[in-house]
C-alpha positions in Angstrom: 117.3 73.6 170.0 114.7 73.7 167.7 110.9 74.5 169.1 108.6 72.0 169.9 105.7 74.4 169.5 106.8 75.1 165.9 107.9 71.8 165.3 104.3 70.5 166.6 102.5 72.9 164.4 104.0 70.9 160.9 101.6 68.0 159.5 102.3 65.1 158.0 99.9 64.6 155.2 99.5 60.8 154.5 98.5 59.9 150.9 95.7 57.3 150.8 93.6 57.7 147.4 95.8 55.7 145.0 93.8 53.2 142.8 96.8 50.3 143.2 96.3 49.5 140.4 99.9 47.9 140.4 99.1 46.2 142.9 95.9 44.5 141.9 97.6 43.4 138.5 100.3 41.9 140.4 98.0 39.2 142.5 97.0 40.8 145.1 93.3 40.9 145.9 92.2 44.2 148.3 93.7 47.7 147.7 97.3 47.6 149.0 96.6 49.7 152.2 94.4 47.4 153.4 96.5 44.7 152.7 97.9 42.5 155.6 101.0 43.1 156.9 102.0 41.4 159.8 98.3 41.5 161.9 97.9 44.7 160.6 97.0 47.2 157.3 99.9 48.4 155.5 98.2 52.6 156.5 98.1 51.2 159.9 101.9 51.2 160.0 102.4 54.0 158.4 100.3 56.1 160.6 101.5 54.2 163.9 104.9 55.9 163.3 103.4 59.0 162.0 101.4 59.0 165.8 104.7 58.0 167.5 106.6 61.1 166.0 104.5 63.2 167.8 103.2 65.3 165.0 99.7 66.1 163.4 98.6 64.0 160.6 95.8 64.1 158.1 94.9 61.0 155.9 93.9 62.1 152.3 91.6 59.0 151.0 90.2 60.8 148.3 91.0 63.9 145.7 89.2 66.1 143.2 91.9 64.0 140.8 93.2 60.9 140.5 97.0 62.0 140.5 99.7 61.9 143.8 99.6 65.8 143.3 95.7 66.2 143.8 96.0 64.2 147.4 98.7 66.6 148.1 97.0 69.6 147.0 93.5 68.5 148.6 95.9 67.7 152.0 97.5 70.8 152.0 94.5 72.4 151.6 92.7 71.0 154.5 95.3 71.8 156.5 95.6 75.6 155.6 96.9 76.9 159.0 99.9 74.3 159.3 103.0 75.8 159.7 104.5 73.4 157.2 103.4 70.0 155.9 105.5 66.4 155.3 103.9 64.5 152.4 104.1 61.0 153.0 102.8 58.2 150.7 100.7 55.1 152.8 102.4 52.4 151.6 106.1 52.8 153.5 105.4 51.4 156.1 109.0 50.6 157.6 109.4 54.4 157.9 110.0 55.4 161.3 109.1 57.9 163.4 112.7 59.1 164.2 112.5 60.2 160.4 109.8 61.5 160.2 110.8 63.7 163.3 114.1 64.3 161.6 112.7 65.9 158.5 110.0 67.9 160.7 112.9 69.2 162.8 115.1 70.6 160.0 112.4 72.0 158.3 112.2 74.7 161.0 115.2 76.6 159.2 114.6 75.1 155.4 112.1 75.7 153.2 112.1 71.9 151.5 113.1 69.3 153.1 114.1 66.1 151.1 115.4 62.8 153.4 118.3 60.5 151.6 119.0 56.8 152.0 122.0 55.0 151.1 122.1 57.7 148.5 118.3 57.5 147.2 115.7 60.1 147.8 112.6 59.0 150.1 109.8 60.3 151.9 108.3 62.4 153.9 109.3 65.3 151.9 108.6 68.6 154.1 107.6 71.8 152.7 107.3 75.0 154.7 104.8 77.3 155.0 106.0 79.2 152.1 105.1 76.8 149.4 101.5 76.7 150.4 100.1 78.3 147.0 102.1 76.6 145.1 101.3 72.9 147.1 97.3 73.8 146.5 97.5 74.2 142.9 99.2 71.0 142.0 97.5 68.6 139.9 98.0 65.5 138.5 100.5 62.2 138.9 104.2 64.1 139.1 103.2 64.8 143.1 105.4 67.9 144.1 108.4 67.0 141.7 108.0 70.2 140.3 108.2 72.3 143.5 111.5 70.3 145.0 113.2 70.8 141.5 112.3 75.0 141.3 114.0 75.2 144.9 116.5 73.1 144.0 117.5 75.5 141.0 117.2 78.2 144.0 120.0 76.2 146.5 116.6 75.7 149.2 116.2 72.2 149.6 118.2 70.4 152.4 118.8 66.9 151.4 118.7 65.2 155.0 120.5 61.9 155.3 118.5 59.5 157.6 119.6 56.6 158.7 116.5 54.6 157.5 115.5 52.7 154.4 111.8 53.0 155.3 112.0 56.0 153.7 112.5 54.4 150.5 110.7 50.8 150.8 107.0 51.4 149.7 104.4 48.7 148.4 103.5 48.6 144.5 103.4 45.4 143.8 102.7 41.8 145.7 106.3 40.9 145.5 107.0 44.2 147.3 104.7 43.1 149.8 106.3 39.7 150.4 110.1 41.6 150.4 108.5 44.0 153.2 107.1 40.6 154.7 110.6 39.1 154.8 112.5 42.5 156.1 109.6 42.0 159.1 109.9 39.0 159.7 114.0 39.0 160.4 114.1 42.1 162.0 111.4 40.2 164.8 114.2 37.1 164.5 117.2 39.2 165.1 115.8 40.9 168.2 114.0 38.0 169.6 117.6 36.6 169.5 118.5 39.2 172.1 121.0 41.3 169.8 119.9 45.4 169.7 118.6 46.7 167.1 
C-alpha cells in the first residue's frame, strides 16, 4: 500500500499560459480555456478532476517564455518542496481523477511516470523529486520531452496503462472542441438511459 502522506505531497502542475493560437485561427473567439464546455470553462474541468484526485495543484497562467517547457519550469519552480510533480496541460479536460491518482500512485517507486491509452502516450506525466534541476531549467516549446527520453535511454520511465482516453483528448482546435462536445454529450445520454458507466 502506497502512502497517502507521500502520495499527497506530489503536485499536479496545470499548464495555463498557451497563446491558442490554434485555436483562435480555427473559429473560435476567447482563449480555448475559457471556452464553453458544457456550462463550464474547459480549465474548469480539468482542475475539477485535478481537486477530486485529492492532490495539490498549481495553475501556471503565465511564464518567463512562451514555450510548454517554461510553464513547466516556472511550475516546478513554485513548487520547490513537492515531493514530485504531474504536469498536466489545461485543455484535457475528459481526464479523470482516477488517472491522475494512478500516475501519482506509481510514481512513489518510479522516477517518470508516463500514462498510455489504447497504445498512445497522454498526460499527466509525473516526475519525481529527482528531476527537479533538470524540470527548472527547461525552456522553450518541446515541454519535458527531453527528460522522459534521457530516462527512457536509462530503463526509468514506467509506462502506466490507464484505462482513460482523457489522457489523450486535449482542445487545439474548434473542431476538437465540438468532438469533446459530442463525447459529453453521449456519455450524459448513455447514463441518463440508466446503463453504468
Amino acid at each position: 500500500m502506497v502512502p497517502n502522506s507521500l502520495v499527497n505531497s506530489l503536485v499536479v502542475i496545470v499548464l495555463a499560459a498557451g497563446r491558442g493560437s490554434r485555436f483562435r485561427a480555427s473559429g473560435g473567439t476567447t482563449s480555448k480555456l475559457q471556452a464553453d464546455l458544457h456550462g463550464k470553462p474547459i480549465l474548469e474541468h480539468v482542475l475539477a478532476a485535478v481537486e477530486r484526485s485529492g492532490l495539490g495543484v498549481h495553475v501556471v497562467h503565465s511564464a518567463r517564455g512562451d514555450g510548454m517547457a517554461d510553464s513547466i519550469a516556472e511550475g516546478v519552480r513554485a513548487t520547490a518542496n513537492a515531493s514530485g510533480w504531474l504536469v498536466l496541460p489545461g485543455d484535457l479536460p475528459l481526464v479523470t481523477a482516477q488517472s491522475i491518482r494512478s500516475v501519482a500512485a506509481a510514481l512513489v517507486d518510479n522516477l517518470v511516470v508516463v500514462p498510455v491509452s489504447s497504445g498512445e502516450k497522454g498526460h499527466p506525466v509525473g516526475f519525481g523529486r529527482e528531476c527537479f534541476d533538470e524540470l527548472v531549467a527547461l525552456s522553450g516549446e518541446a515541454g519535458a520531452v527531453s527528460i522522459v527520453r534521457r530516462y527512457r535511454a536509462e530503463g526509468r520511465v514506467l509506462q502506466l496503462e490507464v484505462n482513460d482516453p482523457g489522457i489523450l483528448t486535449d482542445i487545439d482546435t474548434l473542431e476538437d472542441l465540438q468532438r469533446v462536445r459530442g463525447l459529453l454529450e453521449a456519455s450524459v445520454q448513455f447514463r441518463g438511459s440508466g446503463e453504468q458507466v
